[in-house]
N, C-alpha and C positions, 0 to 999 in steps of 0.2 A: 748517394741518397740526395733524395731536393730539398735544399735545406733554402726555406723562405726567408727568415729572418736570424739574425746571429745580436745577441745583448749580453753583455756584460761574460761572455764564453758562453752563453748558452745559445744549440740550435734546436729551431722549430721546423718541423717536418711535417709532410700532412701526409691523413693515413684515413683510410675509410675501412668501417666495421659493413661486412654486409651478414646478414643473418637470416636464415632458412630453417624451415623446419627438422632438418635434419643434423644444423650446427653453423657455424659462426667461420668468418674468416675476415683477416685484417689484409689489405693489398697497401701500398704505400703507392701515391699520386707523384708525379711529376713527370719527365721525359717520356719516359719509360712507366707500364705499370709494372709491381711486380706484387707478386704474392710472399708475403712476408708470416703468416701464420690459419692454418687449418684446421678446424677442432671438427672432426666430423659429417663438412656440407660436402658431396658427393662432385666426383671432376668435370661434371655434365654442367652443373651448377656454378662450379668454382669459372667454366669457360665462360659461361654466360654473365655470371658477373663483371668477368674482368671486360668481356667486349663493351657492358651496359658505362662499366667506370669509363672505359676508353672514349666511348660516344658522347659522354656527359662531361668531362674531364673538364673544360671552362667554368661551365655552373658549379661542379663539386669546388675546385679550387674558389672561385668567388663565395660562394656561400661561408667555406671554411674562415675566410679573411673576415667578412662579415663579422661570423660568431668570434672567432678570434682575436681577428685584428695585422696588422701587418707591422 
């Protein structure tokens, strides 16, 4: 797992929600994407999302730090 930053034993991870009309899925960002939970959004959907996260992967991780912090 990509773990950004480690404080005091704790590690931070980044993880993007994407959500459809159909239902919700969490992928986990780093090296690698992966799909880490599905409630519902259909595998048409779930492809497309993970290609959109893989294309944007820079922005989403900067963004996250942003709101975050590093």
């Amino acid at each position: 797992m990509p773990t950004i930053l480690i404080l005091f034993g704790l590690k931070f991870r980044i993880y993007v929600h994407v959500l459809s009309q159909d239902g919700e899925a969490k992928f986990q960002v780093g090296d690698e994407i992966r799909l880490m939970v599905n409630k519902g959004m259909k595998p048409k959907d779930i492809k497309l999302a993970e290609s959109i996260i893989e294309e944007n992967k820079e922005l989403i991780i900067t963004e996250w730090v942003k709101i975050y912090g590093k």
